[in-house]
VOBA-578649 format. One record per atom (N, C-alpha, C): x, y, z; residue in one letter. Coordinates in steps of 0.02 Angstrom, whole numbers, plus 50000, padded with zeros to 5 digits. Layout:
XYZa...
end
This chain:
490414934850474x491124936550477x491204942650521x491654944750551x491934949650614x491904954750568x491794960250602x492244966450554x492914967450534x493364963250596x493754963850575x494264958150525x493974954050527x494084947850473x493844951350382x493324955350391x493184960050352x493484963250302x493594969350363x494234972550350x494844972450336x495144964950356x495884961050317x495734959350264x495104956950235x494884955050166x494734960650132x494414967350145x494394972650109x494914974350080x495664977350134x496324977650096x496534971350068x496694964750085x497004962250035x496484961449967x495894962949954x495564963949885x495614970249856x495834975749888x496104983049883x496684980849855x497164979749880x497984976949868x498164972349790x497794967549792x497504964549729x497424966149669x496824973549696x496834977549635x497304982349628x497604984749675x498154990449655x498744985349617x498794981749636x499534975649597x499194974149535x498594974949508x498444973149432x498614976549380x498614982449377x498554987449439x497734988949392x497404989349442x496634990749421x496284997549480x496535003049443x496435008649508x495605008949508x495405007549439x494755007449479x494185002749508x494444998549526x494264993649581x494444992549623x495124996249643x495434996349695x494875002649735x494945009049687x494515016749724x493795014249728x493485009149714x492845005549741x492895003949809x493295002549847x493724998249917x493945004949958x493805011249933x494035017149972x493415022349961x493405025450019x492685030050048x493115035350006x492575040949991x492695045649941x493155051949983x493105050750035x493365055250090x494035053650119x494275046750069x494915043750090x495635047950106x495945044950156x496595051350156x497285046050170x497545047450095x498155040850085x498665045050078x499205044350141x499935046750160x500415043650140x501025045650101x501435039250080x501985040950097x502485038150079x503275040150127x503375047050099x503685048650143x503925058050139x503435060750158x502965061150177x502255064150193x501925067950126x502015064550084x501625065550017x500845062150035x500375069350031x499605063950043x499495065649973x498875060849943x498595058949893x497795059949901x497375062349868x496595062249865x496285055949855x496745052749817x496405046849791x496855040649765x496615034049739x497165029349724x497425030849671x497125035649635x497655037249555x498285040149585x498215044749631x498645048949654x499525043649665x499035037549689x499355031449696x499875030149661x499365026449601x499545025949532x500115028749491x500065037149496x500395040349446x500885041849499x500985042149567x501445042349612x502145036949585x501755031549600x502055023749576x502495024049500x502225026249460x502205026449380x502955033349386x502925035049431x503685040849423x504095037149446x504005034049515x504715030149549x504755025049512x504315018549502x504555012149452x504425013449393x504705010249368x504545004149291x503895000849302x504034997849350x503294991849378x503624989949453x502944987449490x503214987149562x502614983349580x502994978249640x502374973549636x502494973049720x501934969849756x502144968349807x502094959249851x502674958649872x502524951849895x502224950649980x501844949349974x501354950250034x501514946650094x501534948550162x501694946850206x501294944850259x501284947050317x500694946350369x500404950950385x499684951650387x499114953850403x498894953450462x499024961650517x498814961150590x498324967450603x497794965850629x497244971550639x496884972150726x496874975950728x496614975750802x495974980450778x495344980150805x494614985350824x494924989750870x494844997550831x494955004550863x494385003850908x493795005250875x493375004850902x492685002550866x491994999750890x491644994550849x491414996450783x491524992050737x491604992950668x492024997850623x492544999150669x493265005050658x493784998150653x494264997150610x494824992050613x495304994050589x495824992650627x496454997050586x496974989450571x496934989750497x497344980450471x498034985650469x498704980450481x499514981750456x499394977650420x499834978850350x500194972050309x500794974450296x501424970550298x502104969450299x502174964650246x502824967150222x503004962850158x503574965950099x503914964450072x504354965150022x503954968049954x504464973249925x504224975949868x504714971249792x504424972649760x505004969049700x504634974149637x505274974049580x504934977249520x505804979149480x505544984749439x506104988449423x506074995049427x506654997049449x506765005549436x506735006849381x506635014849361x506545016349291x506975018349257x507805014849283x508325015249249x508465006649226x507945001649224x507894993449231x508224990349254x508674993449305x508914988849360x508214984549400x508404978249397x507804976249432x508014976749544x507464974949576x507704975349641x507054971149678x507294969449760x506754964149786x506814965749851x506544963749908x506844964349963x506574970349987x506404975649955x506224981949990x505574982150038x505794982450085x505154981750156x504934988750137x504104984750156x503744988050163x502964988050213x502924994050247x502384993050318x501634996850282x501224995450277x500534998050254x500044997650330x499725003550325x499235005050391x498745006450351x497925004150361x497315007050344x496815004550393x496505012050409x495935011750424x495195008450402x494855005750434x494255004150378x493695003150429x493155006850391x492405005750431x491935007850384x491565001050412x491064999250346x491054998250292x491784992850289x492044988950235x492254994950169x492465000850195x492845004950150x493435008250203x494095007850141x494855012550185x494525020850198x494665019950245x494625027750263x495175031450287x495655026350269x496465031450284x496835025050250x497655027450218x498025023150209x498575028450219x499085021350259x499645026350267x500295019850228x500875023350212x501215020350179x502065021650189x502205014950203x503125016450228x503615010650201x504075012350155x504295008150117x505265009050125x505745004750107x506285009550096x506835010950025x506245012249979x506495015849904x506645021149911x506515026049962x506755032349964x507615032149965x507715026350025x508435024650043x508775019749998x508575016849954x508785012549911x508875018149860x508435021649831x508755027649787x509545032449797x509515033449859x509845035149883x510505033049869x510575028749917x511185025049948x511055017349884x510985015849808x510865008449772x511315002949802x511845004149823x512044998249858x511664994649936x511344998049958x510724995049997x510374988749967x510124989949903x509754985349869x510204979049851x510994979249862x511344974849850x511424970449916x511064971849959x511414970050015x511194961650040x
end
């Protein structure tokens, strides 16, 4: 298998486990040196950071998975996108769907070594009639 065929299978088995949500089999799938950025430029040490990030904005939050595009930075360096819709509830139980969302990670040697994260709940908080739209 390619590295980078790899590396699309590393995150979506990363992804997998964060939606179980099983953080620690997901932080098996990430180098200890990992550096995960999420919207607002909130970085995180680790996938709990994730976790308990997640656990303030939803109720529960799931993601519906989209397409998977990776190009080789450089050999055995792969940087996968996945695109796709968020769904769940806010933690007032309005439920909501539709919320795009862009994921970037790095990966070499079949561990993330960066995740970056861009969603639009910030603006759906915001402005809730967005989510009606």
């Amino acid at each position: 298998m390619s590295s980078a065929l790899q590396a699309v299978q590393v995150v979506k088995a990363f992804l997998e486990a964060s939606m179980a949500p099983d953080p620690v089999r997901a932080a098996k799938l990430m180098s200890e040196s990992v550096r995960i950025t999420f919207t607002g430029k909130r970085v995180m040490a680790t996938v709990h950071g994730v976790t308990e990030f997640n656990a303030s904005r939803y109720r529960w939050v799931k993601k519906q998975l989209g397409d998977f595009d990776w190009m080789e930075k450089s050999p055995g360096h792969v940087v996968v996108y996945c695109t796709g819709t968020l769904y769940g509830e806010w933690p007032d139980g309005r439920h909501f769907s539709g919320n795009r969302y862009l994921d970037r990670y790095e990966v070499i040697d079949g561990q993330i070594v960066k995740m970056d994260v861009w969603n639009d709940s910030a603006e759906w908080i915001l402005t809730p009639e967005l989510n009606e739209a």
